[in-house]
Every structure is written in structure tokens, then in C-alpha cells.
NUVO-157581 format. One line per field, with one value per residue: residue number from 1; x, y, z of N, C-alpha, C, CB in turn; residue in one letter. Coordinates in steps of 0.2 Angstrom, whole numbers, plus 2048, in hexadecimal, padded with zeros to 3 digits. Glycine has a CB too. Example, Ala and Ser with C-alpha at 12.3 -4.5 7.8 and 13.67 -1.06 7.14 Angstrom:
2
num: [1 2]
npx: [842 840]
npy: [7E4 7F5]
npz: [827 823]
capx: [83E 844]
capy: [7EA 7FB]
capz: [827 824]
cpx: [842 840]
cpy: [7F0 800]
cpz: [827 827]
cbpx: [839 846]
cbpy: [7EA 7FD]
cbpz: [82D 81D]
residu: [a s]
***
This chain:
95
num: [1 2 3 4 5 6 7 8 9 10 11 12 13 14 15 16 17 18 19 20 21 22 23 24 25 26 27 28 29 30 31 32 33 34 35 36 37 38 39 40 41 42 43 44 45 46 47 48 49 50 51 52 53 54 55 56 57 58 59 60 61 62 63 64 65 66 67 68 69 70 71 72 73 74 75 76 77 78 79 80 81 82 83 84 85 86 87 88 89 90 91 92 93 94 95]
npx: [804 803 80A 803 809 800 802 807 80F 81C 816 80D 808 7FD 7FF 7F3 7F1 7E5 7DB 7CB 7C4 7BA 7AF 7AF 7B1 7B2 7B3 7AF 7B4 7BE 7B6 7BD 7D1 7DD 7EB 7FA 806 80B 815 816 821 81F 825 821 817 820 81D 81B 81E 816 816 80D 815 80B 807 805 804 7FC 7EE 7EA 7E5 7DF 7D7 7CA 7D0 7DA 7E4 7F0 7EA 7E6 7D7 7CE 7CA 7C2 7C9 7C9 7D5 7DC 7E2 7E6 7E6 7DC 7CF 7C5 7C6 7CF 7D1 7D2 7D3 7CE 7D3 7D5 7DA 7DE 7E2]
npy: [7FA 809 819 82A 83C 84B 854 862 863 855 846 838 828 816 809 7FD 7EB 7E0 7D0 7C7 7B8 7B2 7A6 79F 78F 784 78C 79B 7A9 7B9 7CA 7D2 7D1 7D7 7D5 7DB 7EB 7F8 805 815 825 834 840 850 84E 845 831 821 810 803 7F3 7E2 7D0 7C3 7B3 7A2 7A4 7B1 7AB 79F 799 793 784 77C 770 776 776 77D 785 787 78A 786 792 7A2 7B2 7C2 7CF 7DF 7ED 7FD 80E 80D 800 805 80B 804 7FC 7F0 7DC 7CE 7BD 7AC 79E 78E 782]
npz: [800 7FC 804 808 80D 80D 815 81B 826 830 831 839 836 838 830 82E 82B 829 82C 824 825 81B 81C 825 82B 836 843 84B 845 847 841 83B 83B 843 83B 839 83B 837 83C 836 830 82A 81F 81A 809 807 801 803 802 808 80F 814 816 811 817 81B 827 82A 829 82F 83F 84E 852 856 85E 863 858 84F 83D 82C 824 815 80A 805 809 811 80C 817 814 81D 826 82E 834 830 823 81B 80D 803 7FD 7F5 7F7 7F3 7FD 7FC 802]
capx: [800 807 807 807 808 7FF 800 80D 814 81C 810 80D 806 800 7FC 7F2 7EF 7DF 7D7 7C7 7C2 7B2 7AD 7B2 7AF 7B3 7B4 7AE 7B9 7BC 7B7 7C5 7D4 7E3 7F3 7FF 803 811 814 81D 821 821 827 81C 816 821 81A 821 819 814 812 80E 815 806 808 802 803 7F7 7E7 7EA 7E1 7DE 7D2 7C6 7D5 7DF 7EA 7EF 7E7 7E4 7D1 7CF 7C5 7C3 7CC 7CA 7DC 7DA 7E7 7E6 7E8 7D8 7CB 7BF 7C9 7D1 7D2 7CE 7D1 7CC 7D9 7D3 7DE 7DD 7E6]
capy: [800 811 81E 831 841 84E 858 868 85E 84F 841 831 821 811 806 7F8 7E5 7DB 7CA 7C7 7B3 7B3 7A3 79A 787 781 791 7A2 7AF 7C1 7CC 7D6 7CF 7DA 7D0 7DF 7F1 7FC 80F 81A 82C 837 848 854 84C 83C 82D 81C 808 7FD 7EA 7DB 7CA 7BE 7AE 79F 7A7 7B6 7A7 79A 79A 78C 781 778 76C 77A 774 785 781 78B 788 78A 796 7AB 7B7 7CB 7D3 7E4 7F4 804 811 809 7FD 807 80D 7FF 7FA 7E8 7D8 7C9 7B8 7A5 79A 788 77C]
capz: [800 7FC 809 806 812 80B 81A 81B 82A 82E 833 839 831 83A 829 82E 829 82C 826 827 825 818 81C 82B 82C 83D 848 84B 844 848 839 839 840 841 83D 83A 839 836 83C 830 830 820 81F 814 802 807 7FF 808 801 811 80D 818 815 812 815 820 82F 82A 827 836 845 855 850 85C 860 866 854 84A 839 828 81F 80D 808 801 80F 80E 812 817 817 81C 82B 831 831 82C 81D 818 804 804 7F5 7F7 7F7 7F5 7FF 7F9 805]
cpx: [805 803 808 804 807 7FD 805 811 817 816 813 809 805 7FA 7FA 7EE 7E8 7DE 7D2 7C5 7BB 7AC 7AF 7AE 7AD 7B1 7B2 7B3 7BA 7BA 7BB 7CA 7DE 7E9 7FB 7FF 80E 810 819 81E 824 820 822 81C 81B 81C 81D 81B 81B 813 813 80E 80C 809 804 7FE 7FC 7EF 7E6 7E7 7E0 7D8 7CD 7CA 7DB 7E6 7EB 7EE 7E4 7DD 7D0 7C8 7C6 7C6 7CD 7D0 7D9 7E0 7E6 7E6 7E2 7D3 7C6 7C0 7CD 7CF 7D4 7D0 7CE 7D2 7D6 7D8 7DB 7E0 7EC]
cpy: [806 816 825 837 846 852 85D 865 857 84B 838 82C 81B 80D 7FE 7F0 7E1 7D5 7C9 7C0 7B0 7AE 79B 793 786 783 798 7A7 7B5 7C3 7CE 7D3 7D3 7D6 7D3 7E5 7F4 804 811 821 830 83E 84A 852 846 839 825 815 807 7FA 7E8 7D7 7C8 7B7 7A8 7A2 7AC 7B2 7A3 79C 794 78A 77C 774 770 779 77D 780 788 788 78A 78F 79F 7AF 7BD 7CC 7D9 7EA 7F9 807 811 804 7FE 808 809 7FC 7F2 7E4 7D2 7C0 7B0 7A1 792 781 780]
cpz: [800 802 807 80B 80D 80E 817 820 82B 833 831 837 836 834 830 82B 82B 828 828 821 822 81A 821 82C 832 845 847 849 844 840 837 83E 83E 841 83D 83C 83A 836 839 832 82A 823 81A 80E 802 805 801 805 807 80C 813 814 817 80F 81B 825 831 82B 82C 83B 847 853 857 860 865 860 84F 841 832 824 818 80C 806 809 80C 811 810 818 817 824 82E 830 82F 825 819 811 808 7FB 7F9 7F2 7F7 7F9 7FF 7FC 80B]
cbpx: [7FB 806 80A 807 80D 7FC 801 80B 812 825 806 80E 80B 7FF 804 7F1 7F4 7D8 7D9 7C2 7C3 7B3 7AC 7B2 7B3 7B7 7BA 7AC 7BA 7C4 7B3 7C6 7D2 7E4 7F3 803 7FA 813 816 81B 824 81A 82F 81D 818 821 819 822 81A 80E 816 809 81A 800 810 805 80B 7F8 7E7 7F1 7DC 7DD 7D4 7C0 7D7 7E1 7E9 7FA 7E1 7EA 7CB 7D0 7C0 7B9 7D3 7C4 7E6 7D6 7EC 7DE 7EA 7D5 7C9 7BC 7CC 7D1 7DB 7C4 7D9 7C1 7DF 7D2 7E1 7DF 7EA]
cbpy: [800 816 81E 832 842 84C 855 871 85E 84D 844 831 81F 80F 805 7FB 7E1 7DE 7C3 7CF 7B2 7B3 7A5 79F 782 782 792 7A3 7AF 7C5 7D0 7E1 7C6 7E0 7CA 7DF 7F5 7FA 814 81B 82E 834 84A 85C 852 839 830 81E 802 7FE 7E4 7D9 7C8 7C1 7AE 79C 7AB 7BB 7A2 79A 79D 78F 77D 774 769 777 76B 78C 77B 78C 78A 783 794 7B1 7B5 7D1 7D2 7E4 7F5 807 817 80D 7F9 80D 813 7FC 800 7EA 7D6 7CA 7BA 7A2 79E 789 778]
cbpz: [806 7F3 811 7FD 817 807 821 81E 82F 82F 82D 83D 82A 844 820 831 82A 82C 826 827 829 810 816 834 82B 83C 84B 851 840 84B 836 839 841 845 836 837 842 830 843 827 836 817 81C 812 7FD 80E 7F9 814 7FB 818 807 81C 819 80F 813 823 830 821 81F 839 845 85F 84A 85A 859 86D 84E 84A 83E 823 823 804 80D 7FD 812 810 810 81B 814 818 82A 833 833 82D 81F 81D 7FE 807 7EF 7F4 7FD 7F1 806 7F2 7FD]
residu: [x x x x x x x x x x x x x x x x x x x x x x x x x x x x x x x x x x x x x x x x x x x x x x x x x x x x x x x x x x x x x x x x x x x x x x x x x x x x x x x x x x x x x x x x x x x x x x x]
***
């Protein structure tokens, strides 16, 4: 995600990551579940990319067993300086 300060001052940035689990099998899932976030700080008309790694780790969760365990199915990832504002795709994960 590109960040950019379109202030006169310098400012701060907490870019944030969510996943939201469209269709949970097993277990209840939060809707939004924050899995990162990164603060930045940009000087006037700065412009700075933020990425999160995605990978396993972002889709997992305890299953009734107490075992950590990925389910296949669509997952919304979310980024932006909140969850309200957050820009959103949608990702199948198949195994």
C-alpha cells in the first residue's frame, strides 16, 4: 500500500493489516482480525510503500482440538490506517 503526507507537516502513519475469514467451517471467527501494522513517519508530500508478508501464518487459527490449522476457503485481507477505511481484495486459499 502506498502512503502519502499531504500535510505541510511531518506526520505519522499506523498502516494496518486485517483478515477477515468469509466462511468459517469449524469455528467462529472474528470479522476483522488484525494480524499486523506498521508506524511510519513522512515528512511533507513524502510518499513511503508498506507491505505485509502473507503467508500461512496470516490464515491459521486453534481449532476445536486446540491444533493450529488453515481451512480452505475466500479470506478478505484488509489495509489501511483503519478498519473502517481499509481497501480490501479477496484471496482463495485451497489447501
Amino acid at each position: 500500500m502506498e502512503v502519502t503526507n499531504t500535510r505541510k507537516r511531518e506526520g505519522d502513519e499506523v498502516v494496518q493489516f486485517y483478515v477477515h475469514d468469509l466462511l468459517s467451517i469449524t469455528v467462529t471467527r472474528p470479522v476483522k482480525l488484525l494480524k499486523s501494522f506498521q508506524r511510519i513517519t513522512l515528512q511533507p508530500g513524502e510518499c513511503q510503500t508498506v507491505s505485509f508478508p502473507v503467508g500461512r501464518e496470516q490464515f491459521q487459527f486453534l481449532d476445536e482440538t486446540m491444533k493450529l490449522t488453515v481451512e480452505p476457503g475466500q479470506f478478505e485481507l484488509m489495509v489501511g490506517g483503519s478498519s473502517k477505511t481499509a481497501a480490501s481484495i479477496i484471496l482463495e486459499v485451497t489447501g
